[in-house]
C-alpha positions as a Markdown table, in Angstrom:
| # | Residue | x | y | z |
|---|---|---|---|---|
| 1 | Unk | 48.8 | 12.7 | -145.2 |
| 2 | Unk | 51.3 | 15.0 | -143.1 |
| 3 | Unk | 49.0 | 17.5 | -143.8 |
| 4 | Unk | 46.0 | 15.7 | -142.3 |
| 5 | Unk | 48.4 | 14.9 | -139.2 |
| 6 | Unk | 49.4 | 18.3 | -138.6 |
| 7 | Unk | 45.5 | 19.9 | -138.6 |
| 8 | Unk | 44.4 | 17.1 | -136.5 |
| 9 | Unk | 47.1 | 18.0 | -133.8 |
| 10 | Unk | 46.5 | 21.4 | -134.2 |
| 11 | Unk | 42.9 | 20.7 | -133.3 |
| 12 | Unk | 44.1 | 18.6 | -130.7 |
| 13 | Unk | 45.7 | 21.5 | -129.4 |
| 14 | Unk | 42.7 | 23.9 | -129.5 |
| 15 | Unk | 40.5 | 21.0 | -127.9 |
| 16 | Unk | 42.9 | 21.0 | -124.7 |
| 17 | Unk | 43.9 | 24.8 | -124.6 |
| 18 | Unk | 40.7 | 26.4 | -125.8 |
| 19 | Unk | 39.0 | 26.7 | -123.1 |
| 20 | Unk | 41.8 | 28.0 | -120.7 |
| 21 | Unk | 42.4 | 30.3 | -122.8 |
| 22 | Unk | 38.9 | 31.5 | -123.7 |
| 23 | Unk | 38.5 | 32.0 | -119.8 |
| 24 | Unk | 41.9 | 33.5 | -119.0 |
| 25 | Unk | 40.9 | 35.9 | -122.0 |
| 26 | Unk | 36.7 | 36.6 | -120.5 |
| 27 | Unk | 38.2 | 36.8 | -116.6 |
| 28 | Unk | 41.6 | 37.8 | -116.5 |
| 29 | Unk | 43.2 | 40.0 | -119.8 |
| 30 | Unk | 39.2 | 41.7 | -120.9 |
| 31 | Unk | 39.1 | 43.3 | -117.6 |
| 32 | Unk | 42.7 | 44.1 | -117.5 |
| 33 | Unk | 42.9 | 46.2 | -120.3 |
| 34 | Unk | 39.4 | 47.9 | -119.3 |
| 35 | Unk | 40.6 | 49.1 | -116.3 |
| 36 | Unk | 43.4 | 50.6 | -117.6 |
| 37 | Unk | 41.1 | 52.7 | -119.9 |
| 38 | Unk | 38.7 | 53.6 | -117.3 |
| 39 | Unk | 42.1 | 54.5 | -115.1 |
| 40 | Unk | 42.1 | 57.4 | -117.8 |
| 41 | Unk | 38.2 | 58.3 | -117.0 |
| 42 | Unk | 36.3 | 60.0 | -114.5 |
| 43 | Unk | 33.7 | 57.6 | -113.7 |
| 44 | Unk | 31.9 | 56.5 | -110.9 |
| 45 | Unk | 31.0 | 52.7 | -111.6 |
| 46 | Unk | 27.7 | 53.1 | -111.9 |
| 47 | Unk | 26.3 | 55.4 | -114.5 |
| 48 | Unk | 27.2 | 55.1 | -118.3 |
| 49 | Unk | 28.9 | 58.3 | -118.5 |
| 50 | Unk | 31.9 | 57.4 | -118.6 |
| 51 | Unk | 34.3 | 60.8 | -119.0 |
| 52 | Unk | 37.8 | 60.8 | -120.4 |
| 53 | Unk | 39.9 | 62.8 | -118.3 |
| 54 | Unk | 43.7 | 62.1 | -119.6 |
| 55 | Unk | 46.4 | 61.9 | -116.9 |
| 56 | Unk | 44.6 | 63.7 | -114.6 |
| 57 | Unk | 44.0 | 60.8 | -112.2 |
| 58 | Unk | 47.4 | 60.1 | -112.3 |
| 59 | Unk | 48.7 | 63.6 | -111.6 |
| 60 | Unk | 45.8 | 63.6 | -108.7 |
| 61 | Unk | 47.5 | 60.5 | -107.2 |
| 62 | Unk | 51.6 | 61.6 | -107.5 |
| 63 | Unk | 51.0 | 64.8 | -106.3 |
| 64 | Unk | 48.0 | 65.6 | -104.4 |
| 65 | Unk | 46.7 | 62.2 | -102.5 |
| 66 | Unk | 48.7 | 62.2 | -99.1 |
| 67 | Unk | 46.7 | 59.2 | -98.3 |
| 68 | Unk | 47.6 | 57.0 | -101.4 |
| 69 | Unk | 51.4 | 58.3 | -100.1 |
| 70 | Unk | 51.1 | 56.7 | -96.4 |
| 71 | Unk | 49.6 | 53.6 | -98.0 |
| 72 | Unk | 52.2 | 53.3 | -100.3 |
| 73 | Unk | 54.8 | 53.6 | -97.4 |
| 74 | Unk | 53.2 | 51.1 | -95.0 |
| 75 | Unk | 52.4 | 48.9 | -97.2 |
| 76 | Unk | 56.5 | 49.2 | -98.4 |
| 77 | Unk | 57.6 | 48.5 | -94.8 |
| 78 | Unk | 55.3 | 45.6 | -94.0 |
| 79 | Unk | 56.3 | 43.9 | -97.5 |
| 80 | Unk | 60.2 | 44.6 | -96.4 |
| 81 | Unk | 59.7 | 43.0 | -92.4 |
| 82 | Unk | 56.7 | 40.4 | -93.6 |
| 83 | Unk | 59.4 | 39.1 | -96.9 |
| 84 | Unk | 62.4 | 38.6 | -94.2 |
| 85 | Unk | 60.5 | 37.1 | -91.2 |
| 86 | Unk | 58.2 | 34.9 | -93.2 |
| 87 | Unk | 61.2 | 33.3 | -95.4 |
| 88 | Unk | 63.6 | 33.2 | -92.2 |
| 89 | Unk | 61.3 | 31.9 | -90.1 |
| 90 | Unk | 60.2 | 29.2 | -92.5 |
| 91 | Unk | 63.5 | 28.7 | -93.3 |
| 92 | Unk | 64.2 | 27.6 | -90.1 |
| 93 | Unk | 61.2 | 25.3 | -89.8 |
| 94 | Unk | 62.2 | 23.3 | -92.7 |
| 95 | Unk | 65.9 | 22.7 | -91.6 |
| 96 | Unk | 64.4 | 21.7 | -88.2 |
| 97 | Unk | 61.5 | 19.3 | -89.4 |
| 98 | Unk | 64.4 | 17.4 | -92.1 |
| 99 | Unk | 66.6 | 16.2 | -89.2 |
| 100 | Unk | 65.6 | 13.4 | -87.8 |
| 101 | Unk | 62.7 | 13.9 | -85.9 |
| 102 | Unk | 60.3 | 11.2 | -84.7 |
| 103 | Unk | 57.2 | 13.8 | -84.7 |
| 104 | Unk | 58.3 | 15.6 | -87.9 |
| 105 | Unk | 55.0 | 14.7 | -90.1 |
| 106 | Unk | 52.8 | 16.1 | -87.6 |
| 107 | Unk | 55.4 | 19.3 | -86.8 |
| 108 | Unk | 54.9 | 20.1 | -90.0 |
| 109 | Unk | 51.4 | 19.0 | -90.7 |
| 110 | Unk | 50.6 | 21.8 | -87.4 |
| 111 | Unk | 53.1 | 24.5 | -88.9 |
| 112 | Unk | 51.3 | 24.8 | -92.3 |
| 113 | Unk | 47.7 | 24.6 | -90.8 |
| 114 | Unk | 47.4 | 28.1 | -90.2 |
| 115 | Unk | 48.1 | 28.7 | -94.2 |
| 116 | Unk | 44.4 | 26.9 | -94.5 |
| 117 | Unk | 42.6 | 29.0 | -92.6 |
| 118 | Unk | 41.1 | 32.3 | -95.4 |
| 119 | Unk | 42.5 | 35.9 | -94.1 |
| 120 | Unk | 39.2 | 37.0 | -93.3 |
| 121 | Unk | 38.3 | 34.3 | -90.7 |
| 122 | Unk | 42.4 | 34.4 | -89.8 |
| 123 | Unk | 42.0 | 38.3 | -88.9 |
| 124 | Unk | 39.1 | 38.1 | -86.7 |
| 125 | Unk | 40.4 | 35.5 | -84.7 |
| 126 | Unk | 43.7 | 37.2 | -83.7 |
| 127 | Unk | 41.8 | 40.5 | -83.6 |
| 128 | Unk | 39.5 | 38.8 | -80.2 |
| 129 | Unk | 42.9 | 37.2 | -79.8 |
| 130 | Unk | 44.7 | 40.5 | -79.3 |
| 131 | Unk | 41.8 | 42.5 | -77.8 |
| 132 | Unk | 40.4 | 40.3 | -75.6 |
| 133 | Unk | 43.2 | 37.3 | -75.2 |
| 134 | Unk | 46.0 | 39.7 | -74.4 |
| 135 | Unk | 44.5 | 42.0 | -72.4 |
| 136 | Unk | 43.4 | 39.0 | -69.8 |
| 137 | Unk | 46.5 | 37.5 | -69.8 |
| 138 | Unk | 48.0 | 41.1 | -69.1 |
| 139 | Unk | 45.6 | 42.1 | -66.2 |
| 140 | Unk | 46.7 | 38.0 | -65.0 |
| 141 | Unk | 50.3 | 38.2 | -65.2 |
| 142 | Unk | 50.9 | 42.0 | -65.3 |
| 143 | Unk | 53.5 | 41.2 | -68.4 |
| 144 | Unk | 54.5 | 44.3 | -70.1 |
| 145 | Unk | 53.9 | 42.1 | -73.9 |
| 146 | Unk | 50.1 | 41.4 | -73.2 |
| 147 | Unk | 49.8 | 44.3 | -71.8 |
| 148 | Unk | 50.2 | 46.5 | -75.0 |
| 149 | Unk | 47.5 | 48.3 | -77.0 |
| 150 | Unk | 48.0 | 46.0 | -79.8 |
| 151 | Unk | 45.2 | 47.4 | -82.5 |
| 152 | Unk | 45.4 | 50.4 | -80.7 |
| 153 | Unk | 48.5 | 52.3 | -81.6 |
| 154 | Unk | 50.3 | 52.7 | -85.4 |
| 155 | Unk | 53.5 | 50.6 | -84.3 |
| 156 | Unk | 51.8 | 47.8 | -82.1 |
| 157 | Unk | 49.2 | 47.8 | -84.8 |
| 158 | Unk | 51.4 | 47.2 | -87.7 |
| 159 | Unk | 53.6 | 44.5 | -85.6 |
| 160 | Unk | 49.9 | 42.4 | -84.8 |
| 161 | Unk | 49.7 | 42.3 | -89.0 |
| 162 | Unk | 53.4 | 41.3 | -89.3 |
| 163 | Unk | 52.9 | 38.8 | -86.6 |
| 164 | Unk | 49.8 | 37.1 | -88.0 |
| 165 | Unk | 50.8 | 37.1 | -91.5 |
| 166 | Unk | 54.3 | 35.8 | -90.4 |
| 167 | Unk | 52.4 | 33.2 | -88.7 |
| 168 | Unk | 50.0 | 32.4 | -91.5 |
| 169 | Unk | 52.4 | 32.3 | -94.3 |
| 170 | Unk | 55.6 | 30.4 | -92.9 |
| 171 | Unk | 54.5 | 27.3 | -93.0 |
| 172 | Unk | 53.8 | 27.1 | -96.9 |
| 173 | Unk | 57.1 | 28.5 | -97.7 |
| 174 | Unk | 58.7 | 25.5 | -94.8 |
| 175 | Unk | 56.8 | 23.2 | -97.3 |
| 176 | Unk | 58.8 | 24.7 | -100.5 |
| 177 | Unk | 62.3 | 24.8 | -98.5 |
| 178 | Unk | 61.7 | 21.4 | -97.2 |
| 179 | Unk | 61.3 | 19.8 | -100.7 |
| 180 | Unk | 64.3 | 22.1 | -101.8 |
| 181 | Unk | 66.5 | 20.7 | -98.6 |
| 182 | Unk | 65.6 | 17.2 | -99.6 |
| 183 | Unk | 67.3 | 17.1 | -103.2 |
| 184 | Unk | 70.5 | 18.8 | -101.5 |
| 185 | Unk | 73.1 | 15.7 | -102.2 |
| 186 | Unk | 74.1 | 14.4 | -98.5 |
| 187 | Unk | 77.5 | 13.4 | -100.2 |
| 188 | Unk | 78.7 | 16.9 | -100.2 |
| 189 | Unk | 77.6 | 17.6 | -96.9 |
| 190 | Unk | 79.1 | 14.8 | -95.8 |
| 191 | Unk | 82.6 | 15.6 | -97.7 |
| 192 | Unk | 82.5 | 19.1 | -96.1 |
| 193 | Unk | 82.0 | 17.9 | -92.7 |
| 194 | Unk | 85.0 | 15.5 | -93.5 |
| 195 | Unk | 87.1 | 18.4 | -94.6 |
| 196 | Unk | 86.4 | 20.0 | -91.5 |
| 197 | Unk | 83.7 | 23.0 | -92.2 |
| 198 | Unk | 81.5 | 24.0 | -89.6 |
| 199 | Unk | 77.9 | 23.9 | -89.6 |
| 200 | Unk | 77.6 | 27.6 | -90.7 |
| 201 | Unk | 79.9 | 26.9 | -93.2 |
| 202 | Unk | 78.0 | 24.4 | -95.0 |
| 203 | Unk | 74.5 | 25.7 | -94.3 |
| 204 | Unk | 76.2 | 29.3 | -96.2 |
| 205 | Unk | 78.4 | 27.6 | -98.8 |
| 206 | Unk | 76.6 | 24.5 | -99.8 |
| 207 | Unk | 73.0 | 24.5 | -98.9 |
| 208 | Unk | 71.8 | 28.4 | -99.1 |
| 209 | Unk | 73.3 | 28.2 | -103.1 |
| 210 | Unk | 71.4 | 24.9 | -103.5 |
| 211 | Unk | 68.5 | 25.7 | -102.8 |
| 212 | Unk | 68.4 | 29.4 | -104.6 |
| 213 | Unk | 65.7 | 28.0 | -106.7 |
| 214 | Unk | 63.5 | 27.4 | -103.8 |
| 215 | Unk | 64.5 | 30.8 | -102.7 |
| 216 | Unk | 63.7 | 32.7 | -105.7 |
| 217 | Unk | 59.8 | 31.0 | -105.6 |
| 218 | Unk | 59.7 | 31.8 | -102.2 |
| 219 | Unk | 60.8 | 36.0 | -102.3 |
| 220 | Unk | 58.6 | 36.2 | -105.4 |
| 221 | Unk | 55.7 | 34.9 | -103.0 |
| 222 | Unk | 55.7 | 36.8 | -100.4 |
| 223 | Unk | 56.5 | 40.0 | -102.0 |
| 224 | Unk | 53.7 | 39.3 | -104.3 |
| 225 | Unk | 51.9 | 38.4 | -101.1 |
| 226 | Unk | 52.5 | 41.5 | -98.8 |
| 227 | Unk | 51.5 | 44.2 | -101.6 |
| 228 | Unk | 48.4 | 42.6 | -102.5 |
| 229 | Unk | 47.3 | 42.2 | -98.7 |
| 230 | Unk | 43.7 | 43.3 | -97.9 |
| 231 | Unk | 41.4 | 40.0 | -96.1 |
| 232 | Unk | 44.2 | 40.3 | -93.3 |
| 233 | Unk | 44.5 | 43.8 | -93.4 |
| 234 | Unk | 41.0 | 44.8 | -93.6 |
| 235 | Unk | 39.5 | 42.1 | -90.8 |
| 236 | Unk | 42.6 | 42.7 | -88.0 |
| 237 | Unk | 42.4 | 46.8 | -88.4 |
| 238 | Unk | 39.9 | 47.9 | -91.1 |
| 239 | Unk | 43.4 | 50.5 | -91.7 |
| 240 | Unk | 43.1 | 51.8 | -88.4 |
| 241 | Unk | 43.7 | 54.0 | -86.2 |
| 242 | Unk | 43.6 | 56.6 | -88.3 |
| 243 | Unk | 44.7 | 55.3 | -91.4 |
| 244 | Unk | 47.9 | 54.4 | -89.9 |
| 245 | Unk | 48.3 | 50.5 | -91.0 |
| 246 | Unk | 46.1 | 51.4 | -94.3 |
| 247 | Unk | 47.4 | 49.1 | -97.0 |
| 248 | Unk | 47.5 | 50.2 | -100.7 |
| 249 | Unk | 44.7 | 47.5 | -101.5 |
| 250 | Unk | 42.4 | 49.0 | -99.2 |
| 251 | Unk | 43.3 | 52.5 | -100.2 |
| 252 | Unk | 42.0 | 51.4 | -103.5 |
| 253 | Unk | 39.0 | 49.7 | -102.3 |
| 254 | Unk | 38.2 | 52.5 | -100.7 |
| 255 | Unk | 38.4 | 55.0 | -103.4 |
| 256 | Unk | 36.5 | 52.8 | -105.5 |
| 257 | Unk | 33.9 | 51.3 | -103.7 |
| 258 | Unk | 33.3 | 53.5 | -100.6 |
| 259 | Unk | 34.0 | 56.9 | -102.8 |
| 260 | Unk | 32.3 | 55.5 | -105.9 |
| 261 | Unk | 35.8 | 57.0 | -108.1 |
| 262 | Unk | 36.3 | 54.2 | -109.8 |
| 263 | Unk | 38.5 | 56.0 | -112.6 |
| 264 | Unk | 40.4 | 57.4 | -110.0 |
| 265 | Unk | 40.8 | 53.8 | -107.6 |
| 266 | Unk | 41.7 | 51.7 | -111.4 |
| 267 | Unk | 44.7 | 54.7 | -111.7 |
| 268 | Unk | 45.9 | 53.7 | -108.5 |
| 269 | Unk | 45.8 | 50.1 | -109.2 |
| 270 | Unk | 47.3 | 50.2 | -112.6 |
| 271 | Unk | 49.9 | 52.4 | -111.0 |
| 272 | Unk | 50.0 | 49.5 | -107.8 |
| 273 | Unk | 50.2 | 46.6 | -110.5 |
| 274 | Unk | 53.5 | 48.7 | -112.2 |
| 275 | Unk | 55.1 | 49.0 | -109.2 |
| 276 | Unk | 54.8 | 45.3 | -108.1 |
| 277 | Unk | 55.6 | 43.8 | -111.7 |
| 278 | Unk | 59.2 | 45.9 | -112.0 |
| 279 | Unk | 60.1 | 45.2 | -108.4 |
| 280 | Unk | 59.2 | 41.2 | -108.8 |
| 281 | Unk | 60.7 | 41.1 | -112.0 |
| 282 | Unk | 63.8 | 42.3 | -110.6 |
| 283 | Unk | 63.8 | 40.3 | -107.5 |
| 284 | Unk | 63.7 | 37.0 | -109.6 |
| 285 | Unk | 66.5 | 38.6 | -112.4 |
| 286 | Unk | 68.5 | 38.9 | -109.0 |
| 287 | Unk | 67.8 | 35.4 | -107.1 |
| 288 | Unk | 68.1 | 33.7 | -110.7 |
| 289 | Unk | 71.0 | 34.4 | -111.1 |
| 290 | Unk | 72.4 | 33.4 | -107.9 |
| 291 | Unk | 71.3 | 29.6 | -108.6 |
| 292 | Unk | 74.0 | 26.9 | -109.4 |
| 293 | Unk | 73.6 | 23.8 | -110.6 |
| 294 | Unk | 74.8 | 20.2 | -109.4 |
């Protein structure tokens, strides 16, 4: 009779978690492990001759592809600036819509629309923004700030990404901190106020350790967020000018689908998906152990 049990939840099991799994397994971990073997290959993604080539894309990468280089080292310094801004900046929001605001629901409900809108649609709408928005305003009010070449020059043109993904992605990570703020225990703020600690006090000794949870979800976001950035990228600058605010994402897209090396554009992705997995694995190590519990 146990023995009948235990099959029957087994199958019970296999009913519910079947299917996910047979799914994950078609979309997600088959095509995983085939680019990594075609990462090895020289193939173009078209023909059937498909031509093992060894390390050979790899060693083409690390030592000869300046471009894959520059990508690598924008990308790096827009993940760095877009993790910092996004988090502080939400951050912020969140301690501001949990005080006691008579238009708080609808503060927030505005801060996290622009996480709605898809990157695509999001980049061409600041690209007429910046092009066309800030240059009227410029030639109106002769301010030095609309006055810029915004998609025209490497610096201005990496701050217009930073800006609009800053923009786009601070109001879902206000949503996470302000759930997080919530569950903080007013008692102890209260206590600490009573003992005479100052606002900075509390918000570094109290609720910043609380909320470390909240923090670690958030970091792994955005980092995971910033690497893997192409709609925004690709619609605000299409990597321009001259390559200079080329993300790694489209570096690969590139390769693969404008070059038709599609050995050589799965080499740089598998090396792209090492990169990000050791650096987020290390990020949450670090934040996890900074939590504390109540």
């Amino acid at each position: 009779m146990k023995t009948n049990k235990g099959i029957s939840g087994v199958m019970q099991q296999w009913v519910f978690v079947g299917p996910a799994l047979v799914f994950f397994t078609l979309i997600v971990l088959i095509p995983f492990f085939m680019s990594i073997y075609y990462s090895f290959t020289e193939w173009n993604g078209v023909t059937t001759n498909v031509k093992f080539n060894g390390l050979d894309n790899f060693k083409q990468i690390l030592f000869e592809d300046k471009d894959y280089r520059n990508a690598f080292w924008f990308t790096t310094r827009m993940t760095v600036t877009n993790v910092v801004l996004t988090n502080v900046v939400g951050f912020l929001l969140a301690l501001l819509l949990t005080q006691s605001l008579k238009s708080r629901n609808v503060l927030r409900t505005i801060f996290f629309m622009p996480n709605v809108i898809g990157g695509l649609l999001l980049g061409f709408i600041w690209q007429f923004i910046f092009v066309k928005g800030f240059a009227t305003l410029g030639s109106l009010t002769h301010i030095g700030f609309f006055e810029l070449p915004w998609l025209g020059d490497a610096t201005t043109s990496f701050w217009a990404i930073v800006i609009v993904s800053v923009w786009q992605g601070a109001g879902y990570l206000m949503i996470i901190y302000i759930a997080a703020l919530s569950n903080v225990p007013k008692d102890m703020i209260e206590a600490a106020y009573i003992d005479g600690a100052s606002r900075v006090q509390v918000l570094r000794s109290i609720i910043v350790p609380l909320i470390m949870p909240a923090v670690t979800v958030c970091l792994f976001l955005t980092i995971s967020w910033s690497f893997k950035m192409f709609d925004l990228n690709f619609s605000l600058t299409r990597g321009g000018p001259f390559n200079s605010t080329e993300s790694l994402a489209i570096n690969i897209y590139q390769e693969a689908f404008r070059n038709n090396r599609y050995g050589l554009g799965t080499a740089k992705a598998f090396i792209f998906f090492i990169v990000v997995a050791i650096i987020s694995t290390i990020q949450v190590m670090y934040t996890k152990r900074k939590e504390v519990e109540v």
